[in-house]
N, C-alpha and C positions, 0 to 999 in steps of 0.2 A: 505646683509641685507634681502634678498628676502628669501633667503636660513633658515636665523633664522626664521624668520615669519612662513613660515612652518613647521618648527622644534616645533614651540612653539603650533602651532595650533592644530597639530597632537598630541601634547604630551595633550593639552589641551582635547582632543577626547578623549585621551583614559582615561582618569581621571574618566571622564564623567561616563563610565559604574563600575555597582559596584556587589559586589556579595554575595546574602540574603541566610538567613538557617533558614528555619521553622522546629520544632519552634525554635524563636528564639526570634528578638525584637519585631515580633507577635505571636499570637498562629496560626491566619490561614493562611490559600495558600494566600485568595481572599482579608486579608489587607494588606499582602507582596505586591500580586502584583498592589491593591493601590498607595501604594507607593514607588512602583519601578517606574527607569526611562528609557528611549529609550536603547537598548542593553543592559541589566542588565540579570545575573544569577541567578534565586531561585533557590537555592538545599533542596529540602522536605526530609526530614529524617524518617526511617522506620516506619510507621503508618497507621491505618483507618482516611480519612479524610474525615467527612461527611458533605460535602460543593459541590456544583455547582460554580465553575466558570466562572466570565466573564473576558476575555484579552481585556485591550482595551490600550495598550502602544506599540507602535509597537518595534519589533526585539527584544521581549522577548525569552529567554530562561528558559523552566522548566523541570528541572532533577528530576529522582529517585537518589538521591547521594549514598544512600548504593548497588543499584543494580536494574537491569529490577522487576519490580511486586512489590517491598518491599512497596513503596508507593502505600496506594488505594484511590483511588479517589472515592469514591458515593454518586450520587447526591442528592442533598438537597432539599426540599418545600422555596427556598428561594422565597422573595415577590416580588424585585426588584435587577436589578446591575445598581446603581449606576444612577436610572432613568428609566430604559431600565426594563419595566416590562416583565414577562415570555411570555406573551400571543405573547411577539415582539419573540422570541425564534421560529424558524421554527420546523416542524414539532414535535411536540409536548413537546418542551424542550430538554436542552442538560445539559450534566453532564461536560462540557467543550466550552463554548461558544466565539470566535473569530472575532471582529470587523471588519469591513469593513476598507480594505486596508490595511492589520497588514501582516506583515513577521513575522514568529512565530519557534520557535524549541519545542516540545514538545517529552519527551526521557524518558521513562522505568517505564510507570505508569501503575497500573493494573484501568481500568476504568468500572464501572458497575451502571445501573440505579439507583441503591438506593431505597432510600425510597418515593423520586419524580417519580420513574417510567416514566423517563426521555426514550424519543422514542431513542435518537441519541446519541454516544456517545461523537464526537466531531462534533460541527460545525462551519466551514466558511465560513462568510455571502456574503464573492466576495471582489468584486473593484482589482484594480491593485496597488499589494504591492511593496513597494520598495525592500526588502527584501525577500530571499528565506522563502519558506514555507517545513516545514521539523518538519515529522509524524517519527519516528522511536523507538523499541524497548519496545513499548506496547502493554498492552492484551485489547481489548475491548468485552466483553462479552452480551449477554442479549438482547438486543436493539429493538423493535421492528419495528424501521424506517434502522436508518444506524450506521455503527460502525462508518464512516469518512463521512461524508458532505461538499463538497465543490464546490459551482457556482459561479462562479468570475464575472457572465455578466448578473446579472437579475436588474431589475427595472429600465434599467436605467443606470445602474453601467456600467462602462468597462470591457474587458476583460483582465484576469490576461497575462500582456503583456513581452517578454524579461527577465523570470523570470527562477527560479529551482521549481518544486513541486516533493517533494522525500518521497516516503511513504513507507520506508524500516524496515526489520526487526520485523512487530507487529504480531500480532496473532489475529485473530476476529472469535468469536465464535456465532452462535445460535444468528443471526442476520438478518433483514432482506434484507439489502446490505451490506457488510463487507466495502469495499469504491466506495465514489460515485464522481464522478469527470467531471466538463464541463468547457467550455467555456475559453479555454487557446490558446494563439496566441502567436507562435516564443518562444515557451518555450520547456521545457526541461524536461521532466517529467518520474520520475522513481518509478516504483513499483517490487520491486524487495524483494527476502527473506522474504515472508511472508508467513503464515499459516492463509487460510479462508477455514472453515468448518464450514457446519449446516446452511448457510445461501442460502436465496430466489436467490439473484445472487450475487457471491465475488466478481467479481471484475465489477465495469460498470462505463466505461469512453465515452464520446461523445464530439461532435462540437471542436475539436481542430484543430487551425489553423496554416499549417506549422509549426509543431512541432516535436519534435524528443520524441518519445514515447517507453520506455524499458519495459514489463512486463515478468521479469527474474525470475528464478530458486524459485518461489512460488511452494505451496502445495495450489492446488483449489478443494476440495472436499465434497463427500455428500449433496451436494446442487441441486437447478435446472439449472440455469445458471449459469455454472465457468465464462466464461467471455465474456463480451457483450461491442460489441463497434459498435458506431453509428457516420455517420458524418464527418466522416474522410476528411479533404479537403488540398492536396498538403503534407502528412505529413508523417515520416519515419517514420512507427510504427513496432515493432518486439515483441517477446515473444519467449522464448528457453528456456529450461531445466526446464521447467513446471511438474509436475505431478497434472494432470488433471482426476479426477478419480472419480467414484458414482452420478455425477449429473445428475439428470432425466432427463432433457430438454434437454441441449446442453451443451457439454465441452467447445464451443466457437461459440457464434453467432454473426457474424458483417454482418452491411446495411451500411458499409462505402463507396460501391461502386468503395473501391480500396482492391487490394489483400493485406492479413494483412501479415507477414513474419513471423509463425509460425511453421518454424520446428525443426526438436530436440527436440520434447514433448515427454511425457508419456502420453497415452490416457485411460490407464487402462487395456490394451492386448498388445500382444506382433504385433499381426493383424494389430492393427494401430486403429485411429477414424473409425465409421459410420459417413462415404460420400454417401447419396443418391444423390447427388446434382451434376451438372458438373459445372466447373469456365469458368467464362465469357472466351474465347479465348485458353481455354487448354482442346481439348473435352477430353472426356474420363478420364479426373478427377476427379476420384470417387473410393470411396473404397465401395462395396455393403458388403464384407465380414470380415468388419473393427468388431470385437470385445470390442472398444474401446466406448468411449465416443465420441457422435453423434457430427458432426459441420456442418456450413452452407456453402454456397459460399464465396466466397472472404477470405477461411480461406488455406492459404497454408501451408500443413499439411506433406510435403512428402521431403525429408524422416522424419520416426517420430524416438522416443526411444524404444528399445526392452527392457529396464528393468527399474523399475520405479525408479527414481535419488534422490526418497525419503528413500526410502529402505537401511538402514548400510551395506556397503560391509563387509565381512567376517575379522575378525584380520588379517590372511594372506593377507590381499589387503591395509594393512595400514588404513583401517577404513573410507577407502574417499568415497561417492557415486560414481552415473555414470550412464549411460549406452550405450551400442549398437545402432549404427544406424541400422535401417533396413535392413537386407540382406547383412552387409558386417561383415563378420567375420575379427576382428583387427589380426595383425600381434602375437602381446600379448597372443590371445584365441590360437592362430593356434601354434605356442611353445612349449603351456602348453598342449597342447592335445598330440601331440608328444609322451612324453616321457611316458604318464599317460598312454597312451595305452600298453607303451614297460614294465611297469611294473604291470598292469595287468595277461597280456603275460608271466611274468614271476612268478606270482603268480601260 
């Protein structure tokens, strides 16, 4: 009997979520997601949609269903969501607005201020959601606050606790932080395969508490600060296969106070970063003749990449990036050199 009851409950759950197509029994996103309920699918179908969003149901899902970009989202002069007038909206408006405490999936939306000249392109106001929070496979452009906004610990609120935050996959352009990230405890958080370029700093995360922290195989460029991280306390933070490249200021600045596990980048030379700086406990680490894009302490940079892993390998290499660790020529190079010389020679 216990057995059925679960059976029943569970089938009961899943009943529960359902799955919307704008347009469809509405024309917009923002009366879909009205009246959608707790884990339900909008799939928006290829269009301009000139609406500002507010989510306020938690463990929603919202797709581009024809593909990344086909849907665009730009934001609107709307007056209110639902109560919640603009002036509550941080930083000067958002073209994608996310409640307090929501678990959210947001997947393949081209996002840009509109005609509201919306500062942010997405923001989330905090609290500790039950559900993962998951940014993937969109462009956010324009922005002159942030492409992502996310503080899980202000006013009061808790900190996003025992949770996922995965901001994988988007593109943020010509922004003034591409993503912005704080205030996460015993979470999991990955920033991985992304493209920020043109903005003030792409990536800036701080105050994470014992966390496990991925910032993988991005393109960080043209900006001031590629990536800044602050705060760091007890927590496993890494970044590899980076190309890190044109930023004024710093390819990587952190005051976390612990060494960030930073190597196997691209700094933008083959040289490595500019290290003026020695790390707490490793004298003499420093590159003064790093060609690369500049970092600070606590940023451990050695060995980095000799070729930048953004770059198409040739059709003969199968088309896959890559590159070289510093000073060690692979088994691969040393082969191919071989023989290219015997036939040189016999040219």
């Amino acid at each position: 009997m216990a057995t059925l009851v679960l059976f029943v409950l569970t089938l009961a759950g899943s009943v529960h979520a359902a799955n919307w197509v704008v347009p469809g029994t509405y024309s917009t996103i923002q009366e879909t997601v009205n009246a959608a309920g707790q884990g339900d699918v909008i799939q928006v179908r290829t269009g301009t949609y000139n609406e500002s969003i507010f989510i306020f149901t938690d463990n929603l899902t919202l797709v581009s269903i024809d593909g990344p970009g086909k849907a665009v989202l730009r934001g609107s002069s709307v007056t209110a969501f639902s109560g919640l007038k603009p002036e509550a909206i941080p930083a000067g408006g958002a073209t994608v607005y996310i409640n307090l405490n929501l678990g959210v999936t947001i997947d393949g939306f081209s996002i840009t201020p509109g005609s509201a000249s919306n500062a942010s392109g997405i923001v989330h106001m905090g609290g500790d959601p039950a559900n993962a929070v998951t940014i993937k496979n969109n462009t956010l452009d324009g922005f002159t606050s942030y492409g992502f906004h996310g503080v899980w610990g202000i006013d009061s609120v808790g900190y996003m606790t025992n949770n996922t935050f995965s901001f994988t996959g988007n593109t943020v352009r010509n922004s003034q932080t591409g993503v912005f990230l704080e205030r996460l405890s015993q979470c999991t958080i990955q920033i991985n395969d992304n493209t920020i370029e043109g903005c003030g700093t792409g990536i800036d995360i701080g105050v994470f508490l014992s966390s496990t922290v991925s910032m993988n195989d991005n393109i960080v460029r043209e900006g001031e600060y590629g990536i800044y991280a602050a705060n760091n306390t007890t927590s496993l933070v890494s970044a590899h296969g980076n190309s890190i490249v044109g930023n004024s200021e710093y390819g990587m600045y952190c005051d976390t106070g612990e060494i960030i596990d930073a190597t196997e980048n691209w700094w933008g030379s083959s040289s490595g970063p500019l290290d003026q700086k020695t790390l707490p406990g490793t004298p003499n680490y420093n590159n003064l003749s790093g060609g690369g894009n500049r970092v600070s302490s606590y940023v451990g940079y050695d060995p980095w990449l000799t070729i930048d892993p953004a770059t198409p390998a040739p059709p003969s290499d199968g088309g896959g990036g890559g590159g070289c660790i510093a000073g060690i020529p692979t088994p691969a190079m040393l082969f191919l050199l071989i023989p290219m010389g015997f036939l040189l020679l016999k040219k």
